[in-house]
N, C-alpha and C positions, 0 to 999 in steps of 0.2 A: 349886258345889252349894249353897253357902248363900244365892246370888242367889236361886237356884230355890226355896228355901226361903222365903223371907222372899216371895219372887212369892206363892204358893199360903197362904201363913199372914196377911200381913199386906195383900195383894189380894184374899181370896180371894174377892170378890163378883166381878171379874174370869175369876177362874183356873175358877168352878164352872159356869158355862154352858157356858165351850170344853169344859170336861173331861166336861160332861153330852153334850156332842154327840159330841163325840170316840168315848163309849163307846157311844152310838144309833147312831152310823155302822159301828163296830164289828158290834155285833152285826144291823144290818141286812144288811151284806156278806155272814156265815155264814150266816142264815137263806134268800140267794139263793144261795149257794151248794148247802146242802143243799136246795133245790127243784129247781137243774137237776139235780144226780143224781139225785133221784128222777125226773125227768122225760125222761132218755138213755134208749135200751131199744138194744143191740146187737141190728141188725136183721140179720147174717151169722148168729147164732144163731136166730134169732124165724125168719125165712122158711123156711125147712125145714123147722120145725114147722107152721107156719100152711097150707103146700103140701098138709102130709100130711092135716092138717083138713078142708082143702079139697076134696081129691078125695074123701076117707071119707064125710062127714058135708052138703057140699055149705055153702051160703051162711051157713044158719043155725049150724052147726059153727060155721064161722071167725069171725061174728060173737059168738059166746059163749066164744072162745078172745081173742078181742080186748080182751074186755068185764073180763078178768081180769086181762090185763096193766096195771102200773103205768104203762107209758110213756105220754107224748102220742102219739107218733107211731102206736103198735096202737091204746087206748083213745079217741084223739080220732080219728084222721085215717082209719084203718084201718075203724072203725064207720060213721064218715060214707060214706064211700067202699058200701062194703058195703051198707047201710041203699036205695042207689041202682042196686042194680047189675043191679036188673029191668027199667030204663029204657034203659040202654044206656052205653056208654063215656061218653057229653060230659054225660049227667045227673049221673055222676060224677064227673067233675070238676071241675063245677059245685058240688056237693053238698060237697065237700071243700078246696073254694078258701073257699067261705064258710064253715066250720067252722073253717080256719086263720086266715082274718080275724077273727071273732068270739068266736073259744074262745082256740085257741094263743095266737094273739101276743099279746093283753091278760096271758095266763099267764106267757109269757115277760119281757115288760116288768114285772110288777109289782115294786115298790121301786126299779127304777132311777132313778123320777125323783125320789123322795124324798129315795134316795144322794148324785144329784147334787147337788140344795136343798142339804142339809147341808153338804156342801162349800163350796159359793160362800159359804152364808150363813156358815159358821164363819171363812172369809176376810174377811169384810167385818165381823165383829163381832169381832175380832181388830185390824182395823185403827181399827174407831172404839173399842175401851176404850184400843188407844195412844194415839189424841187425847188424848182425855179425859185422860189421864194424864198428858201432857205441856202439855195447858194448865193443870190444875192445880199441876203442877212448877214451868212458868215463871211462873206467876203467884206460888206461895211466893215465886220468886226474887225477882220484881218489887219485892215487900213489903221482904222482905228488903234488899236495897238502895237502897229507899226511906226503910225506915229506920237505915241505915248500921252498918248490921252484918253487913257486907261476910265477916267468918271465917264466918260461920253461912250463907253462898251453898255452900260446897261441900259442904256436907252436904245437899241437893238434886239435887247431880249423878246419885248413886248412885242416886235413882229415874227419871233415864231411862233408863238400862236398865230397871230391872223394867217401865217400859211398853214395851219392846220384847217383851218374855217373851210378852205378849197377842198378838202377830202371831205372835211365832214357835209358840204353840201352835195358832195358826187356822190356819198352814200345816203344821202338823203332822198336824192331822185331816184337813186337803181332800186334798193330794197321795195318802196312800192312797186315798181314797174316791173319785178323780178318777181313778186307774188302775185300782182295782175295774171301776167303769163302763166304760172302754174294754174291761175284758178282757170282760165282761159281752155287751157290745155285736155284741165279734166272734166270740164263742161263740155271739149270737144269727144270727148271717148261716150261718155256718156249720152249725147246726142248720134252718135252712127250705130252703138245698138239700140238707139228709138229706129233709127232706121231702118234695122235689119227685124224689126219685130213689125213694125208698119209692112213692109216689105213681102213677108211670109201670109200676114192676114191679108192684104190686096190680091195674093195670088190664089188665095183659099176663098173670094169672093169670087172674083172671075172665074175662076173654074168651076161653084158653082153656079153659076148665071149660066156659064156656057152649056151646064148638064140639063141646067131647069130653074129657069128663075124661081119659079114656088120655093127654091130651098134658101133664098134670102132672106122670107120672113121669119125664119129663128133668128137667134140672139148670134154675133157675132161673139168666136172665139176667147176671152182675155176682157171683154168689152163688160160693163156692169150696163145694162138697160133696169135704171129701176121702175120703168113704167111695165115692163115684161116681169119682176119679181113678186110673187105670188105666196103667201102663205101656204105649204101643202096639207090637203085636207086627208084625215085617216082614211084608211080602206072600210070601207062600210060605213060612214057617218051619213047620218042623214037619209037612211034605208031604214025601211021599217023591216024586223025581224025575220026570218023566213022560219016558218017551222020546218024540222027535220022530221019525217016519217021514223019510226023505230024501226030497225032489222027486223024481220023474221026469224025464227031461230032455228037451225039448221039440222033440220031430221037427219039421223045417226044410219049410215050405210045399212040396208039388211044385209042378214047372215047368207050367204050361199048355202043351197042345199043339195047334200051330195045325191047326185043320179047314179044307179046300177044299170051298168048297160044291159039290153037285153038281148040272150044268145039265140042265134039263128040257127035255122034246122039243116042241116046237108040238103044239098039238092042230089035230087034222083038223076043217075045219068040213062 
């Protein structure tokens, strides 16, 4: 502990850039965190309400029930979608491929690659204040036994360590902020197929709306409604018996009976 001390007090033009990134990376991490919960929306809750919008109120309904929601997925992807859906299925998802291009993803990526900067850069500025440190170290040394005062070299030792303290705090800030990004990364994959699955059942409502709203109140596709889930009851329960008549039993062909033709007299000419 007092290495670390003497690092940060008697370095500290060293110790105060790691430490200033250290805490920028920090708090860049929470700030992307708290953007993608705000940016989740549980769509097994959302679709059953937006169904019932939609067959009540018709397009404009579901777009001003969209327009309210917090998430990207209702308020970006769900609006595009909608805004389209006069045109036909493939205007739509035409309409809502470039809205995820243009809008979402930039949303979703922002800070990541700042996060990452930081890291690399707090790795490589970690490693050039160890130079520095240790060419200045060996160069005391140089002096020092140049001028033959050979006891007064190992009082030098002890700062190469403290220039080791410069890497080990540049990998102290990058390795979190370098698994940040990855978790980051694959929370972003696994959010654009919520997308692409949101996507296909909003296209599969509106079309049918457009055929016949009646065909909204079934259960959405993928969607659990468990106020719709029903115990199924047997085929025949709850009927009282029917009696079956017995067959008749089915008289046996008669025998044909052979006819002799009977022969005719000549006629008289």
């Amino acid at each position: 502990m007092q290495a670390v001390k003497d690092f940060f007090i008697g370095e500290w033009y060293f110790a105060l850039p790691l430490v200033t990134m250290s805490l920028v990376g920090a708090a860049l991490v929470i700030w992307r965190i708290l953007l993608n919960m705000s940016a989740n929306t549980s769509m097994d809750d959302f679709l059953p309400v937006f169904q019932e919008v939609l067959r009540k109120h018709g397009i404009r309904g579901a777009v001003e029930l969209c327009k309210q929601e917090k998430g990207l997925i209702p308020s970006r992807v769900f609006v595009a979608g909608l805004e389209a859906a006069d045109q036909g299925a493939a205007a739509m998802r035409r309409s809502i491929a470039n809205e995820v291009e243009l809008e979402v993803l930039p949303r979703l990526h922002f800070l990541l690659p700042t996060i990452l900067a930081i890291a690399k850069i707090a790795t490589m500025v970690g490693l050039f204040f160890t130079v520095i440190s240790m060419i200045n170290t060996f160069d005391a040394i140089g002096r020092e036994s140049a001028a033959g005062k050979v006891k007064e070299i190992g009082g030098h030792s002890s700062k190469i360590g403290l220039a080791l303290f410069a890497t080990a705090i540049g990998l102290f800030t990058a390795i979190p902020l370098v698994f940040s990004h990855v978790l980051f990364k694959a929370w972003i994959t696994k959010f654009e197929v919520k997308i692409k699955v949101a996507t296909q059942k909003l296209i599969t409502l509106v079309t049918n709306y457009k055929k016949d709203p009646k065909l909204l109140d079934g259960p959405i596709p993928g969607v659990t409604d468990r106020a719709r889930v029903t115990t199924p009851t047997p085929v025949g329960a709850g009927k009282p018996p029917v009696a079956v008549a017995a067959a008749a039993p089915v008289a046996a062909p008669a025998t044909a009976i052979p006819v002799k033709p009977v022969p005719q007299e000549p006629r008289e000419r």
